[in-house]
C-alpha positions as CSV (number, residue, x, y, z in Angstrom):
1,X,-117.0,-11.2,-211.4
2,X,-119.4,-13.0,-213.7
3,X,-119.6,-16.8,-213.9
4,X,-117.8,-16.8,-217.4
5,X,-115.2,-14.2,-216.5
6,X,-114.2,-16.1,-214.0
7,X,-113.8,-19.3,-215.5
8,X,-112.0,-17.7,-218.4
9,X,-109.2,-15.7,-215.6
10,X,-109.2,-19.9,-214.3
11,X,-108.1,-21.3,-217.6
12,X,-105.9,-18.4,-218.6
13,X,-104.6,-18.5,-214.7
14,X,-104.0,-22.6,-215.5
15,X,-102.1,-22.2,-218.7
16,X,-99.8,-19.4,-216.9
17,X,-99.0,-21.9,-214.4
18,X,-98.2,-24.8,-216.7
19,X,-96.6,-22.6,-219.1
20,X,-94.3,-21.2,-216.5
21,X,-95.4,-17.7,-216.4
22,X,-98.0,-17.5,-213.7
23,X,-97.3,-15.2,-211.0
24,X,-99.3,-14.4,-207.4
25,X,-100.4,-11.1,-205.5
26,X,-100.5,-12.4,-201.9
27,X,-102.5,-9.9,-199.6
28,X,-100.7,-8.5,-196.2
29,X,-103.8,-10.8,-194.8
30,X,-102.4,-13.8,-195.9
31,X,-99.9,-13.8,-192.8
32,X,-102.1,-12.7,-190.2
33,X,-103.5,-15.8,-189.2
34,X,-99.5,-17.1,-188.9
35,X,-99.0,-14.8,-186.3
36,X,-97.7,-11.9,-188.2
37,X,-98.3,-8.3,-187.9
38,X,-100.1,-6.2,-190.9
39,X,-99.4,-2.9,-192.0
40,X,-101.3,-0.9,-189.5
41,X,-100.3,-3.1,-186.8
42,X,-96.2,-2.5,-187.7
43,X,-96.7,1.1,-188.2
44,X,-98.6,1.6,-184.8
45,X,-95.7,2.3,-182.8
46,X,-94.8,5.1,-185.3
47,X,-97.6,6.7,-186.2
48,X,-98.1,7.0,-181.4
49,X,-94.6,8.3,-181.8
50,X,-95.6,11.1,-184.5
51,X,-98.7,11.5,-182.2
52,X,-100.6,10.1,-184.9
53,X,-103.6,7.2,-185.1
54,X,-102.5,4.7,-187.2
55,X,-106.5,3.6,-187.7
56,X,-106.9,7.4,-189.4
57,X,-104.2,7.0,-191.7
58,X,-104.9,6.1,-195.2
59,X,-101.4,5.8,-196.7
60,X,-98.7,4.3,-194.3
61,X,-96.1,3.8,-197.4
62,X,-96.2,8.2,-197.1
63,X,-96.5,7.4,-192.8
64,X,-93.0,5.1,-192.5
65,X,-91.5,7.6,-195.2
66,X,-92.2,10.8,-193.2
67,X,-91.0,9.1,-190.1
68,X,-87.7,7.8,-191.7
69,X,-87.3,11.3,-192.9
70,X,-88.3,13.0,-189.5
71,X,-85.7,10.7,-187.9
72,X,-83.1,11.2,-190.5
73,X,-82.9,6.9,-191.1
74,X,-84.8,4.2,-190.9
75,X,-83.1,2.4,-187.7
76,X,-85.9,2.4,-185.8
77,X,-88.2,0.9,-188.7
78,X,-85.6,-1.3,-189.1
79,X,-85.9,-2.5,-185.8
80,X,-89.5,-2.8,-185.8
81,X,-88.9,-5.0,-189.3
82,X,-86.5,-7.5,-187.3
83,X,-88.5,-7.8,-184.4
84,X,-92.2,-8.4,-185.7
85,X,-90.6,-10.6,-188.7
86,X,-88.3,-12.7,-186.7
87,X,-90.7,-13.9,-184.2
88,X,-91.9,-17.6,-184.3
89,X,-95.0,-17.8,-186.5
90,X,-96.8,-20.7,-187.6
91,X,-96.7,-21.4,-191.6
92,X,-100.7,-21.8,-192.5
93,X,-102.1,-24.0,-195.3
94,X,-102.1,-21.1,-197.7
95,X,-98.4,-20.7,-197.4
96,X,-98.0,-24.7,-198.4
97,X,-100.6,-24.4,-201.1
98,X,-98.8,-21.6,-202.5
99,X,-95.2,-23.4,-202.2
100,X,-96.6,-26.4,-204.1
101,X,-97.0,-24.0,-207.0
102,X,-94.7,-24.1,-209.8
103,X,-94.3,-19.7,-209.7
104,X,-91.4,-17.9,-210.1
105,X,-93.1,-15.0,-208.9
106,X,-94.9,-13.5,-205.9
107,X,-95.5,-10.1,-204.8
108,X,-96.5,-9.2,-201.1
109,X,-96.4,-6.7,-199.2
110,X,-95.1,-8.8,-196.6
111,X,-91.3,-8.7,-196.4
């Protein structure tokens, strides 16, 4: 990103956020560093189960629905939801910096 598109997605970003209207893509990165699983490290357990590598998979959205389907229900990634979610994590300085923001919305694929 050029210099000037940059600073233009900066003011336009700054007016959202006074105006009310901003809203945030948060990465499945940002939690790592809190002590939180990401994607290919929840659906590891699942893909050893389908006798699968998890690190050759490309699209574990189609991996946890095949293996809900396989298992007719999603108990078991339920389970695995509860467990890696639940455990004690640490919040980082990105999660303040990101509370201190006036949005109303945040997408993540972090549950």
């Amino acid at each position: 990103m050029e210099d000037t598109d940059f600073e233009a997605f900066y003011d336009d970003y700054v007016k959202a956020l006074d105006e009310g209207y901003a809203a945030l893509f948060a990465a499945a990165g940002l939690s790592r560093p809190s002590g939180f699983v990401d994607w290919k490290g929840l659906m590891r357990e699942i893909a050893r189960e389908l006798n699968l590598d998890v690190d050759l998979e490309s699209d574990l959205i189609a991996l946890a629905q095949y293996h809900v389907n396989t298992r007719a229900g999603r108990s078991h990634l339920n389970r695995l939801l509860i467990e890696e979610f639940t455990k004690d994590a640490q919040i980082t300085e990105n999660h303040q910096l990101i509370a201190q923001l006036p949005l109303r919305t945040v997408w993540t694929p972090n549950l």
